[in-house]
C-alpha beads as a LAMMPS data file, in Angstrom:
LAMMPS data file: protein, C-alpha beads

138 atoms
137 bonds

1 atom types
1 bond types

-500.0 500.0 xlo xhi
-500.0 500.0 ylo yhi
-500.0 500.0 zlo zhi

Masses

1 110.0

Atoms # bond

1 1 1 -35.681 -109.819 310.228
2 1 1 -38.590 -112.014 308.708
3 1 1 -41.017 -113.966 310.932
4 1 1 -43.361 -116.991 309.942
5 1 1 -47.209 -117.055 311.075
6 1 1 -49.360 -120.000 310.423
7 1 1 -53.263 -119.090 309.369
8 1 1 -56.204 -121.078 308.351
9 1 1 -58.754 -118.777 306.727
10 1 1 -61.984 -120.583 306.489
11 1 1 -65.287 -119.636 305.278
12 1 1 -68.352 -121.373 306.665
13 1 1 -70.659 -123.622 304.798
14 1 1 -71.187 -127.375 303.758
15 1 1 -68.239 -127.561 301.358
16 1 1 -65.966 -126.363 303.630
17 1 1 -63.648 -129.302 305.706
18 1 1 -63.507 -129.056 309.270
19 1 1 -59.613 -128.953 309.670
20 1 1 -57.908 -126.883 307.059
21 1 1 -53.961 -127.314 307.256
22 1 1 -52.296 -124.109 308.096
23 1 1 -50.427 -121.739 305.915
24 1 1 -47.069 -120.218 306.738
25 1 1 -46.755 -116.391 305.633
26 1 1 -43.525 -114.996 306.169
27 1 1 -44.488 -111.498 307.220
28 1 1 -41.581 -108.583 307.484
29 1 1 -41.153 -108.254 311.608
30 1 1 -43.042 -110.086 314.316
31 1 1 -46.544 -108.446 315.024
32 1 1 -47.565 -107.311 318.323
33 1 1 -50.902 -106.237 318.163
34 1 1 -53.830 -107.487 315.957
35 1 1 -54.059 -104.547 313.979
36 1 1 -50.194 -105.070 312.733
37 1 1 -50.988 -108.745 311.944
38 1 1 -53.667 -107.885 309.326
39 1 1 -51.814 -105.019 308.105
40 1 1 -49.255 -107.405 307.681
41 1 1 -51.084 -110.384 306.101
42 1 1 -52.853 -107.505 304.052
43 1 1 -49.122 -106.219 302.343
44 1 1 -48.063 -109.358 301.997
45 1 1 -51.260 -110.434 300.166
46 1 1 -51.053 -107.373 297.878
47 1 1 -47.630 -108.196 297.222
48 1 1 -48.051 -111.327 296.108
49 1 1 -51.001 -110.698 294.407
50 1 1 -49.094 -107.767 291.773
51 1 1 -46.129 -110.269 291.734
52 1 1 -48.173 -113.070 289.966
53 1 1 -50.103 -110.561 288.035
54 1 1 -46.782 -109.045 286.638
55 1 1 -45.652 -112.762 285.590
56 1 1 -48.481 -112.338 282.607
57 1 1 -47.552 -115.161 280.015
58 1 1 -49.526 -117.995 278.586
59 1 1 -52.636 -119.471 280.725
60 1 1 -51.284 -121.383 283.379
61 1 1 -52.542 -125.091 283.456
62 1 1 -52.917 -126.911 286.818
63 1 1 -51.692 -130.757 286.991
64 1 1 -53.768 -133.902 289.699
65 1 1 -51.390 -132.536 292.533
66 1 1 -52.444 -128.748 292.287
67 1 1 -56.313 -129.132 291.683
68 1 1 -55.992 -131.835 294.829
69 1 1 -53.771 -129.100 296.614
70 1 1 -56.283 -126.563 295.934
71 1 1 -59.342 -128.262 296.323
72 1 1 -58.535 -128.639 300.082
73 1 1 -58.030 -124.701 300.258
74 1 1 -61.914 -124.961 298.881
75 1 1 -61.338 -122.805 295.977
76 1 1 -59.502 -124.344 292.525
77 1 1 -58.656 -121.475 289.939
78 1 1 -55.652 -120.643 287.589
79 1 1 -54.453 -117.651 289.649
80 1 1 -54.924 -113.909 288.490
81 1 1 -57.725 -112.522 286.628
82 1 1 -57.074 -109.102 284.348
83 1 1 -57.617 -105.747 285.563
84 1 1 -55.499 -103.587 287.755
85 1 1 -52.495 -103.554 290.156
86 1 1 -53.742 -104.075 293.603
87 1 1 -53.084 -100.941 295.653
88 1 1 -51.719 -101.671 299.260
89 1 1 -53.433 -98.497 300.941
90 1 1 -56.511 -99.529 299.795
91 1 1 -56.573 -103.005 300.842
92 1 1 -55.080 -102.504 304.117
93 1 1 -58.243 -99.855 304.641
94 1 1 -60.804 -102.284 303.121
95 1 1 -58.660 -105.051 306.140
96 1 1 -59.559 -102.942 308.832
97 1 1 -62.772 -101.480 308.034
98 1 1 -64.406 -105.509 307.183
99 1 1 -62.801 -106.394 310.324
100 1 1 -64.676 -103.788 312.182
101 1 1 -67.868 -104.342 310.455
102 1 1 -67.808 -108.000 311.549
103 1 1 -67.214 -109.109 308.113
104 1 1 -64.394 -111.611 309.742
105 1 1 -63.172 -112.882 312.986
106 1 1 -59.553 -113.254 314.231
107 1 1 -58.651 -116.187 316.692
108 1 1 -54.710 -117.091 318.067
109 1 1 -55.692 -120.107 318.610
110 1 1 -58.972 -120.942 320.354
111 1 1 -58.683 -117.483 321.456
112 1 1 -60.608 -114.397 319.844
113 1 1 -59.226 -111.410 318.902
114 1 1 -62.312 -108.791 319.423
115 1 1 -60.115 -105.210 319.278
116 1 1 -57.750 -103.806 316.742
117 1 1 -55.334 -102.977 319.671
118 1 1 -55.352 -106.569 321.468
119 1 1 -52.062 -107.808 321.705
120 1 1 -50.769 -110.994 320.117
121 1 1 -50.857 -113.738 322.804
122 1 1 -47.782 -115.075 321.078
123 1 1 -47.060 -118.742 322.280
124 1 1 -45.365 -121.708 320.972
125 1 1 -47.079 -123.265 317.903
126 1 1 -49.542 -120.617 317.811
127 1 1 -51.952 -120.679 314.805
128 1 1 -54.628 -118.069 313.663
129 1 1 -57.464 -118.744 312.419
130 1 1 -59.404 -116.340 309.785
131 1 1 -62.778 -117.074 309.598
132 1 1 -65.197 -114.851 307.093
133 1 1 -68.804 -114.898 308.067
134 1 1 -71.767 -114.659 305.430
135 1 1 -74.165 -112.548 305.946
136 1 1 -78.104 -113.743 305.049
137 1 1 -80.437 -111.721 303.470
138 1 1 -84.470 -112.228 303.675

Bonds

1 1 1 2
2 1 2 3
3 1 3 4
4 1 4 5
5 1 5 6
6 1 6 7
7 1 7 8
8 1 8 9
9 1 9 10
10 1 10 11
11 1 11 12
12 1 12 13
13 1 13 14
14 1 14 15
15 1 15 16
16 1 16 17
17 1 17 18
18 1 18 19
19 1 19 20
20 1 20 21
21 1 21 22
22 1 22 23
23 1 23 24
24 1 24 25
25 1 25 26
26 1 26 27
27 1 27 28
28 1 28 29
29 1 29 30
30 1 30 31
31 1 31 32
32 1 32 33
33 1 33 34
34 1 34 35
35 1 35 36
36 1 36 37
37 1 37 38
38 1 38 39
39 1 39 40
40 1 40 41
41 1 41 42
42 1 42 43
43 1 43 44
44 1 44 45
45 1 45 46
46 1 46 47
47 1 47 48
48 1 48 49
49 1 49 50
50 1 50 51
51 1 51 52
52 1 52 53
53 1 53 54
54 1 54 55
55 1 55 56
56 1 56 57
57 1 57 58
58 1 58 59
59 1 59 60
60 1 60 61
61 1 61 62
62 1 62 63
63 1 63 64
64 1 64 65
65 1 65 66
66 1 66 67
67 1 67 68
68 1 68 69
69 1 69 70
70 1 70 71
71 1 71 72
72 1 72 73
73 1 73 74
74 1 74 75
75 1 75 76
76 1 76 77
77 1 77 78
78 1 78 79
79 1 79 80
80 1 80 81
81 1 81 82
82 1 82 83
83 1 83 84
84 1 84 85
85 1 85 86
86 1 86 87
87 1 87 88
88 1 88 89
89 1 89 90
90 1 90 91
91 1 91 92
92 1 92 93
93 1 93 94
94 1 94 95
95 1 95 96
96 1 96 97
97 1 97 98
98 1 98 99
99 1 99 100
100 1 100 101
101 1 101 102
102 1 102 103
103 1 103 104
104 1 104 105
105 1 105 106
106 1 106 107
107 1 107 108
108 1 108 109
109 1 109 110
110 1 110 111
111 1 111 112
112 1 112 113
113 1 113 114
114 1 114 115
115 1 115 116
116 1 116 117
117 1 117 118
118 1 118 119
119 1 119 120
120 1 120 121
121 1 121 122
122 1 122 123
123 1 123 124
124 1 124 125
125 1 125 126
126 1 126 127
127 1 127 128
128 1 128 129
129 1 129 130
130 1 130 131
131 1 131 132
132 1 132 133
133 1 133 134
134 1 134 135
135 1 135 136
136 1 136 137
137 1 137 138
């Protein structure tokens, strides 16, 4: 049975708006703990990612309504770069290690998720927010 999260994954800075809509993901069973959300988003991600990558082809070109679409993500590109397949085990390790290093923070809805273990406060019209955090230097 498939289940539908919303996320907003934001990135602080100047460009950035201060509402970003939310995405659905449509993730493979409904997560109850924070650790099986990422590990989630992370496969799904992956997926998706070696999906578009396998579609090869001519360059893509991107019309008003997808630059506009994009541009309110913050980032407009044509999609996958070369190199190699993305390998789930990996990523999922890289999700969980960044998340424990403070490299992002979780939040169902104003709420933060702080340990791998918390459970899911599921509740109607529950969004989560991603939010990576730069680090400064000097």
């Amino acid at each position: 049975m498939s289940f539908t999260i919303y996320v907003r994954m934001k990135k602080p800075g100047r460009r950035m708006l201060k509402e970003l809509p939310p995405t659905p993901f449509v993730l493979n069973e409904k997560p109850e703990t924070l650790r099986e959300l990422l590990v989630g988003l992370t496969e799904l991600g992956v997926k998706d990612y070696n999906a578009r990558k396998d579609e090869g082809g001519l360059l893509p070109f991107l019309t008003k309504e997808a630059i506009a679409d994009q541009a309110v993500q913050g980032k407009v590109s044509f999609g996958v770069h070369g190199g190699a397949k993305a390998n789930a085990t990996q990523a999922v390790e890289n999700t969980i290690q960044s998340f424990e290093d403070g490299i992002y923070r979780v939040f169902a809805g104003n709420e933060e998720m702080t340990g791998l273990d918390d459970k899911v406060p599921w509740k109607e019209g529950l969004v989560f927010t991603l939010i990576r955090l730069t680090m400064l230097s000097g």
